[in-house]
N, C-alpha and C positions, 0 to 999 in steps of 0.2 A: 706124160703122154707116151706110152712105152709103142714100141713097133712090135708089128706079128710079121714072125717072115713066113711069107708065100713059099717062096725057096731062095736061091742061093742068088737071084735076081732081081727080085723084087719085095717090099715088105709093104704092110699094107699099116695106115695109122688113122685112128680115130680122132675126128676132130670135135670139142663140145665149145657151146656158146661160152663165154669168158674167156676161153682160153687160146691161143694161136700157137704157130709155129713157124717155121721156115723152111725154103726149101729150095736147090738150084734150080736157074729157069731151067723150061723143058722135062725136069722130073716129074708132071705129074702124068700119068697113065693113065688112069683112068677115077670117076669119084662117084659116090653114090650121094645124096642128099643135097642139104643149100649147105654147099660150100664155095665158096670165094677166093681170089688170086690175085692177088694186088703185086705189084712191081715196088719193092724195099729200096728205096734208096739213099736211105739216111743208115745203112748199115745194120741193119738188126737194133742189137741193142748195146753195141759197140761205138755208136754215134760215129760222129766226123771223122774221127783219128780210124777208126776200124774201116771207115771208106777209104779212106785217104791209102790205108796200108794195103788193104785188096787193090786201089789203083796201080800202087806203085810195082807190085807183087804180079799186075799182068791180068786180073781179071776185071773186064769189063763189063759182064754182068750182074745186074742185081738180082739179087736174092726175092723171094716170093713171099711172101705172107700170105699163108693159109689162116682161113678163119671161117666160122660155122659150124654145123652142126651135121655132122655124118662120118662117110670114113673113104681116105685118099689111097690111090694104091701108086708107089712112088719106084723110078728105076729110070738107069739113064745109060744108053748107048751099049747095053747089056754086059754093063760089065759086072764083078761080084758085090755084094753089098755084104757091110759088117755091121752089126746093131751094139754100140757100146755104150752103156750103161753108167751115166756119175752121180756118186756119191758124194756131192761135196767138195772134189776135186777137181784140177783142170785136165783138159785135152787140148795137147797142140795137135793142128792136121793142116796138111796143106789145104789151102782156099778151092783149090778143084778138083777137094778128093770130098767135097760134104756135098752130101745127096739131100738130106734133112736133119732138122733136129729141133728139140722143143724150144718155143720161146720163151720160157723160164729162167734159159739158160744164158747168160752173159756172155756178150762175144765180145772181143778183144783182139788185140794184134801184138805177135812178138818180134822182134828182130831178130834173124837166127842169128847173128852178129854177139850176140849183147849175150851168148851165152857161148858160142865158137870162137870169138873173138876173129881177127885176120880169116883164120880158117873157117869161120861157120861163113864169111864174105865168098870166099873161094867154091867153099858147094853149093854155094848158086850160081856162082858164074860159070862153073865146069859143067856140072848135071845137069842146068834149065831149069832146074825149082827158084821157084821163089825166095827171095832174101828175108819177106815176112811171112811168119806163120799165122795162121788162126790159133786164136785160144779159144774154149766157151768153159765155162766154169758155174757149176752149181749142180742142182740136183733134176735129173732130166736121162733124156736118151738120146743119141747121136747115128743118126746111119751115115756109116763112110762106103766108099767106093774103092774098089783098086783091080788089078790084072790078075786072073789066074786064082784066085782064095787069096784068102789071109790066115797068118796062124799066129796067136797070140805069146812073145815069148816075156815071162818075167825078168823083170831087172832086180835084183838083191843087192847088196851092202857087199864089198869084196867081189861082186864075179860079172863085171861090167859085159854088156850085149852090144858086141861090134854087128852092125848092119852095112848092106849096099847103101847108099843115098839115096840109089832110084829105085829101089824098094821098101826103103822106107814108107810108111801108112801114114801114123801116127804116134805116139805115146802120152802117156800120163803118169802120176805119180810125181815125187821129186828126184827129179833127173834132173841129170845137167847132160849136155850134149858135147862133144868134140870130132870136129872132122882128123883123122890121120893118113898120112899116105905110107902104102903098103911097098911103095915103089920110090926110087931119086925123080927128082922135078925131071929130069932129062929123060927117064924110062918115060915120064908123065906124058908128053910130046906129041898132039893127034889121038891122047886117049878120054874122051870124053865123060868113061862110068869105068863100070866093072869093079875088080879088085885094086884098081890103081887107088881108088880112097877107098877108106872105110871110114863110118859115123859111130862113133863109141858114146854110149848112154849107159852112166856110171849114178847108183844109189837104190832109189827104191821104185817101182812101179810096173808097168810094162810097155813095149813097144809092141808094136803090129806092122807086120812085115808081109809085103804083097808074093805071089809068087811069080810076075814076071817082073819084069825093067821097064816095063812099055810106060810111055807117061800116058796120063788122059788128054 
């Protein structure tokens, strides 16, 4: 169920009998035909564990099941929208960076923990992101949200993509993640982002990077 984008705000998505999607509350704008909106709160298709970890992670609303036959036109709080497209592969994103995405696609929950170890603990406590991520995984389309555009940078073997935290999107591929500080814990001291960390995603895939700090 691929997204058409309107422009750099909104994307418009076709819905057919059989098939659903999802989508945060308040995204829809506007719909043409019999389509329907129902309140998810079994998680997608993430079940329990994938509520359980959007609870813990800070989001208290549920997700929307779009279903019927027409076409939805999706956008929230006019911030930029990015349409990313899986192959087969996963996508981690924060839980209130997704605007929509197919329900075909499996959603899940990671610990940034269990791949930062100590430090993926710490760029949530410092940043204000969430300690869990979203995964969806399979073949489908994903519209993300973020401040200012996104630009898409590749991860390769040997030449690891250091990012802000709080610009941080999303990535996919196989990546592993590492928070590092740029600065002594002491320099640290009342600095809540910036250059004091950087997020290193080290292997193959790509990350997407917003253009401002600003959280949603």
């Amino acid at each position: 169920m691929p997204f058409r984008e309107i422009n750099s705000k909104m994307v418009e998505a076709t819905v057919i009998p059989g098939q659903r999607m999802f989508s945060q509350r308040g995204a829809m704008l506007a719909y043409r035909g019999d389509v329907t909106f129902t309140p998810n709160m079994a998680g997608g298709q993430g079940g329990v564990m994938s509520m359980i970890g959007r609870r813990v992670a800070g989001e208290a609303t549920p997700l929307m099941t779009v279903e019927g036959n027409g076409t939805v036109m999706f956008g929230h709080g006019g911030h930029h929208i990015q349409v990313i497209g899986l192959t087969g592969d996963t996508l981690y994103v924060e839980a209130d960076r997704l605007l929509a995405f197919d329900g075909t696609l499996e959603q899940g929950t990671m610990f940034m923990g269990s791949q930062g170890g100590v430090m993926g603990m710490v760029r949530g406590q410092v940043t204000g992101q969430g300690l869990f991520t979203t995964t969806l995984r399979g073949h489908g389309a994903v519209a993300v949200m973020a401040h200012g555009g996104v630009i898409e940078l590749p991860i390769t073997p040997g030449r690891p993509v250091h990012v802000d935290p709080q610009a941080y999107v999303a990535h996919h591929g196989d990546v592993r993640n590492k928070l590092s500080t740029a600065l002594g814990w002491r320099d640290m001291v009342g600095r809540g982002s910036g250059e004091a960390f950087q997020l290193e995603l080290s292997g193959s895939g790509a990350v997407y990077v917003q253009a401002s700090e600003e959280k949603l």
